[in-house]
C-alpha positions as a Markdown table, in Angstrom:
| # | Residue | x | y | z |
|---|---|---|---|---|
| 1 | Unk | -76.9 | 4.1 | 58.2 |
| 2 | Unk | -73.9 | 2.2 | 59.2 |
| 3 | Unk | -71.2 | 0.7 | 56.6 |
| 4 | Unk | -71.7 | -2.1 | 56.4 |
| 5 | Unk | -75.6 | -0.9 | 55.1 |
| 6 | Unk | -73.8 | 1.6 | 52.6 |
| 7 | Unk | -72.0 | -1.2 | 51.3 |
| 8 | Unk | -74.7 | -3.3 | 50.7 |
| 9 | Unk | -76.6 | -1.0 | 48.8 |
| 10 | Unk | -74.2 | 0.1 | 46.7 |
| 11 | Unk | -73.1 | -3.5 | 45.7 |
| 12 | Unk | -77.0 | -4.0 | 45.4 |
| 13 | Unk | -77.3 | -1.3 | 43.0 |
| 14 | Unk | -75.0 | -2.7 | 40.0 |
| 15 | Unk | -76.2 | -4.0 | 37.6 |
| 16 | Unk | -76.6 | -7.9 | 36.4 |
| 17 | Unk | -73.8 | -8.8 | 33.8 |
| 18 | Unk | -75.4 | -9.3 | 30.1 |
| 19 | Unk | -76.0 | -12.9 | 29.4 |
| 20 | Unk | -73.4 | -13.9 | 27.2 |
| 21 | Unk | -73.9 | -15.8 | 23.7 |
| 22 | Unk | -72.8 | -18.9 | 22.9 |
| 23 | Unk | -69.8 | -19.5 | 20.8 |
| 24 | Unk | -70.2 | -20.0 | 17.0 |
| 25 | Unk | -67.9 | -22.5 | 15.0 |
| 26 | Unk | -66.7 | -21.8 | 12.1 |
| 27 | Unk | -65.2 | -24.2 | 9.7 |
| 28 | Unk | -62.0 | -23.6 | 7.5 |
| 29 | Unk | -61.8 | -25.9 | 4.6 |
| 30 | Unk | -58.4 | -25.6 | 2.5 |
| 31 | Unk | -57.9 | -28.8 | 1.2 |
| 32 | Unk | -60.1 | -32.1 | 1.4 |
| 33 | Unk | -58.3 | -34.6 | 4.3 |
| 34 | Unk | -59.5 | -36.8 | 7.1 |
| 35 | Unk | -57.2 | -35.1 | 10.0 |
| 36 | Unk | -58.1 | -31.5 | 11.6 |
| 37 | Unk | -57.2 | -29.9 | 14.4 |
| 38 | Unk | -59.2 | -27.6 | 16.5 |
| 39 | Unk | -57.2 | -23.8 | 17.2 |
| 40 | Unk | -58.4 | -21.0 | 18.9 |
| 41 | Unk | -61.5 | -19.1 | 18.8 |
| 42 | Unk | -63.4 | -22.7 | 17.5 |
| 43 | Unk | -62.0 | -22.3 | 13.7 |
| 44 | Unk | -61.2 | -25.7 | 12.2 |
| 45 | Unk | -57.8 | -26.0 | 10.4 |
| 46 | Unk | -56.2 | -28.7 | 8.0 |
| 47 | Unk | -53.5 | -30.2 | 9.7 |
| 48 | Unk | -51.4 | -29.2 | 6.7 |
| 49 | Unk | -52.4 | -25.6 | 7.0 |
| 50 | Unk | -51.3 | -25.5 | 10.3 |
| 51 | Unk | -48.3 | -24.5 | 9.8 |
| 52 | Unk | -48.7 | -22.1 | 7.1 |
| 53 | Unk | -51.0 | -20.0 | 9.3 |
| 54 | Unk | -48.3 | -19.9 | 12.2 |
| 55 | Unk | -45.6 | -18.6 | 9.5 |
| 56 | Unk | -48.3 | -15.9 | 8.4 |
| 57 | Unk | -48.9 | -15.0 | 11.6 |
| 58 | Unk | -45.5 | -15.0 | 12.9 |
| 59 | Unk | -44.6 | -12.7 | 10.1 |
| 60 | Unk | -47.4 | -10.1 | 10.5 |
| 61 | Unk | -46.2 | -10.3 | 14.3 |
| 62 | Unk | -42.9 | -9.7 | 12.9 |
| 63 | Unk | -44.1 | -6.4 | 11.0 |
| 64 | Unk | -46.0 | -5.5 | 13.5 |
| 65 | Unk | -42.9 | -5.2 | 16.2 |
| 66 | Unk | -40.3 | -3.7 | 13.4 |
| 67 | Unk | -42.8 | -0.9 | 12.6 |
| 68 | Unk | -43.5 | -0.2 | 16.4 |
| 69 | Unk | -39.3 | -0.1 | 16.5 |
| 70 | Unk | -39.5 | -3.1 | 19.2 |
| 71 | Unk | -36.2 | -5.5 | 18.8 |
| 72 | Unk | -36.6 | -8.4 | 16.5 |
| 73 | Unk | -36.6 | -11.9 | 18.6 |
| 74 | Unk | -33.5 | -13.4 | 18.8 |
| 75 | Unk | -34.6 | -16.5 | 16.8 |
| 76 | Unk | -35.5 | -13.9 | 13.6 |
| 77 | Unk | -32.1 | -13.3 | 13.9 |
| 78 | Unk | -29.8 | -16.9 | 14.3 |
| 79 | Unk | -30.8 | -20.6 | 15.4 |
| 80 | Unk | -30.4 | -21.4 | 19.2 |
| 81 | Unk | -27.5 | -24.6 | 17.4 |
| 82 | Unk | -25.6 | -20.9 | 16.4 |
| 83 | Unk | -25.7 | -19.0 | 19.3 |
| 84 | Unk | -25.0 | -22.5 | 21.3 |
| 85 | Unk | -21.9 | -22.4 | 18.9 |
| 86 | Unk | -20.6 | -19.1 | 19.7 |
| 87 | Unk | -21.5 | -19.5 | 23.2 |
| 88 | Unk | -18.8 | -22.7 | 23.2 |
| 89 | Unk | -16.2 | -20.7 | 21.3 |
| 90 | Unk | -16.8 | -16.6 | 23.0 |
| 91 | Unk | -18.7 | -17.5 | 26.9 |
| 92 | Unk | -20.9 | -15.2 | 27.5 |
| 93 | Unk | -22.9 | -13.2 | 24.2 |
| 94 | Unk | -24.7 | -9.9 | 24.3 |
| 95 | Unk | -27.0 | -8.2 | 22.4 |
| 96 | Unk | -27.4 | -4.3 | 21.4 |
| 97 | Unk | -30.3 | -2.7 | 19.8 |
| 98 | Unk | -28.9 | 0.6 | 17.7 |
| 99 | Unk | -31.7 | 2.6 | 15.2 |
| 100 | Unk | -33.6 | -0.3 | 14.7 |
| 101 | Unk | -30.7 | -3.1 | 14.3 |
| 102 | Unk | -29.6 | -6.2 | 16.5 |
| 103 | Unk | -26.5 | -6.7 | 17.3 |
| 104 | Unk | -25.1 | -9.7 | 18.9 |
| 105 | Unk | -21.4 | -9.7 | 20.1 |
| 106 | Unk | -18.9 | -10.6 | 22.2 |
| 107 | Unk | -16.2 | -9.5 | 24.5 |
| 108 | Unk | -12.8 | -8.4 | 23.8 |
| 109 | Unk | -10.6 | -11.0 | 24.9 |
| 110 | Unk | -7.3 | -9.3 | 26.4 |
| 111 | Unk | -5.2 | -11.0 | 24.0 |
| 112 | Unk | -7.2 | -9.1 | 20.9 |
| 113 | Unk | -7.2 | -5.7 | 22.5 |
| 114 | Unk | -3.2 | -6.1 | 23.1 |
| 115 | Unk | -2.9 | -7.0 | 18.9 |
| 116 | Unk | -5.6 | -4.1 | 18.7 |
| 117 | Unk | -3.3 | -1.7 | 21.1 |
| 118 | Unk | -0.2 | -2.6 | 18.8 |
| 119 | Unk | -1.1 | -2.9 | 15.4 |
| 120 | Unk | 1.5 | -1.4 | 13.3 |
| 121 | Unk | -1.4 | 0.1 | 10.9 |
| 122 | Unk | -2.7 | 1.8 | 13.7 |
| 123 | Unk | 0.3 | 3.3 | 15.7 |
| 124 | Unk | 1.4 | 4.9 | 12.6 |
| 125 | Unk | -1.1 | 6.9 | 12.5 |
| 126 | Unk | -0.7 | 10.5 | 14.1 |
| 127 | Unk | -3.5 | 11.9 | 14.1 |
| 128 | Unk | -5.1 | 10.7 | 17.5 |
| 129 | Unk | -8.9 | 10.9 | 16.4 |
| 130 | Unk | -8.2 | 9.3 | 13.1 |
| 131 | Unk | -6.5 | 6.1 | 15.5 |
| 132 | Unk | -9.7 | 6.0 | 17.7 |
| 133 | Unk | -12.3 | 5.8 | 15.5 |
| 134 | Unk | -10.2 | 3.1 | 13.5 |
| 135 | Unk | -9.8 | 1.4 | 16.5 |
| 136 | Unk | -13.8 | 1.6 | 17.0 |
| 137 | Unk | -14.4 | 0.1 | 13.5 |
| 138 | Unk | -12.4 | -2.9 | 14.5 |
| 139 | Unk | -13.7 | -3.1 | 17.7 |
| 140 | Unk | -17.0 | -4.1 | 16.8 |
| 141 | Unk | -15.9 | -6.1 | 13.5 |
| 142 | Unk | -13.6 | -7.9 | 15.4 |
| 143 | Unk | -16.5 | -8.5 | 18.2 |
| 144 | Unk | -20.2 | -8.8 | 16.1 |
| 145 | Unk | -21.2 | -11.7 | 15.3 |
| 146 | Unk | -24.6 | -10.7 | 13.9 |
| 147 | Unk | -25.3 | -9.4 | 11.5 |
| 148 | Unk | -22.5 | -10.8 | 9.4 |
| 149 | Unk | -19.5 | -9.2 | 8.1 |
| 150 | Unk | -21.1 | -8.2 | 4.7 |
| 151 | Unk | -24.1 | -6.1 | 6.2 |
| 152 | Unk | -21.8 | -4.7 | 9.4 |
| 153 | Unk | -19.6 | -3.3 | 6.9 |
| 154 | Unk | -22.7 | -1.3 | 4.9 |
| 155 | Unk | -23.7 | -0.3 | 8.6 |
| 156 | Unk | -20.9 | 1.1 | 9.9 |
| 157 | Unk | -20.2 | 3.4 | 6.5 |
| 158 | Unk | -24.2 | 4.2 | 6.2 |
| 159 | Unk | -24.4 | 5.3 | 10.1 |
| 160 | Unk | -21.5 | 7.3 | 11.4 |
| 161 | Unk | -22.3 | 6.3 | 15.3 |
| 162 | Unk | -22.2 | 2.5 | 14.7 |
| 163 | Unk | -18.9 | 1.6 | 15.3 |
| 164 | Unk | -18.8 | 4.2 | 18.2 |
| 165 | Unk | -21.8 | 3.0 | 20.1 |
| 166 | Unk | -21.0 | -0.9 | 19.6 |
| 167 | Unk | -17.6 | -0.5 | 20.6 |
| 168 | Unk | -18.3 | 1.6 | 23.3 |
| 169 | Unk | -20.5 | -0.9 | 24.6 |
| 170 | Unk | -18.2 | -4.0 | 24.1 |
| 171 | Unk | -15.4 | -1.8 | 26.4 |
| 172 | Unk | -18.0 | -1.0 | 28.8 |
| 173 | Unk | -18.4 | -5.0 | 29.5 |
| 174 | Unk | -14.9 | -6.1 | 29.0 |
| 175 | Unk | -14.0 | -4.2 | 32.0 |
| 176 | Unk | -13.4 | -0.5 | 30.7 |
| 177 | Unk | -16.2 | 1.0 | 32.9 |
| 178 | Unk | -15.2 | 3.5 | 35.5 |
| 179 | Unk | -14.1 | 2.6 | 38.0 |
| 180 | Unk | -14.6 | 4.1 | 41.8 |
| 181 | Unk | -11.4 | 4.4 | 43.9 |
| 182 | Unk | -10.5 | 5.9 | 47.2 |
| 183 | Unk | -7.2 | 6.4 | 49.1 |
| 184 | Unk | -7.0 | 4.8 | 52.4 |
């Protein structure tokens, strides 16, 4: 038997698909009114209702993703007019996902980390570790602009790594990464 004979007689030997059943339609009736609109899987909807099922949906969608730990969608979080805003008054925005929480931030402008790298407050302090993390904390409050200032707070003193992580991230894309450099 050549292959071409092999493969004809195994591609003889599968079986036929199972006929498949026509569609049933089911009709959804909320409210009596004239206008409906047809949505998938053949379920008829009052135009008013429309809308009510995309919010239910969208919310159990919602659940679904928090439970599974995934990042929230941006527009949970702020309106696209908002982050247009910010975009206009900061350039370019980023976003960090920490133990379940968006973040949205911006760089440090060199201006701010000079004030930062002189504050009174902080140079006064002598114990090195203390300055750092104090540093950290306003870092990232001086930098997030989601969530606002009222739940960042209740972060930061509920989860020790916060301000750590955020700021550390924020340096990292102002230009504080490591750098590689050679003599020549």
């Amino acid at each position: 038997m050549d292959n071409n004979t092999a493969m004809t007689t195994e591609v003889e030997s599968v079986p036929e698909p199972m006929p498949i059943e026509e569609e049933q339609t089911a009709t959804v009736k909320v409210r009596k009114r004239n206008t409906r609109t047809q949505v998938d899987k053949g379920i008829t909807v009052q135009e008013d209702d429309k809308d009510k099922l995309q919010q239910s949906v969208d919310k159990v969608v919602k659940q679904m993703k928090s439970s599974l730990g995934l990042p929230a969608a941006l527009s949970d979080m702020v309106s696209q007019q908002q982050l247009d805003e910010w975009k206009l008054k900061f350039g370019e925005l980023y976003r960090t996902d920490l133990n379940g929480q968006s973040f949205i931030w911006h760089k440090v402008r060199r201006k701010d980390y000079i004030d930062l790298m002189t504050d009174a407050e902080l140079t006064a302090i002598d114990n090195v570790d203390i300055r750092i993390f104090l540093r950290q904390e306003k870092i990232t409050k001086m930098c997030v602009l989601y969530p606002d200032v009222s739940i960042l707070d209740k972060l930061i003193e509920n989860n020790a790594g916060v301000a750590g992580n955020i700021s550390d991230e924020i340096m990292m894309i102002s230009g504080f990464k490591p750098v590689s450099s050679e003599q020549i």
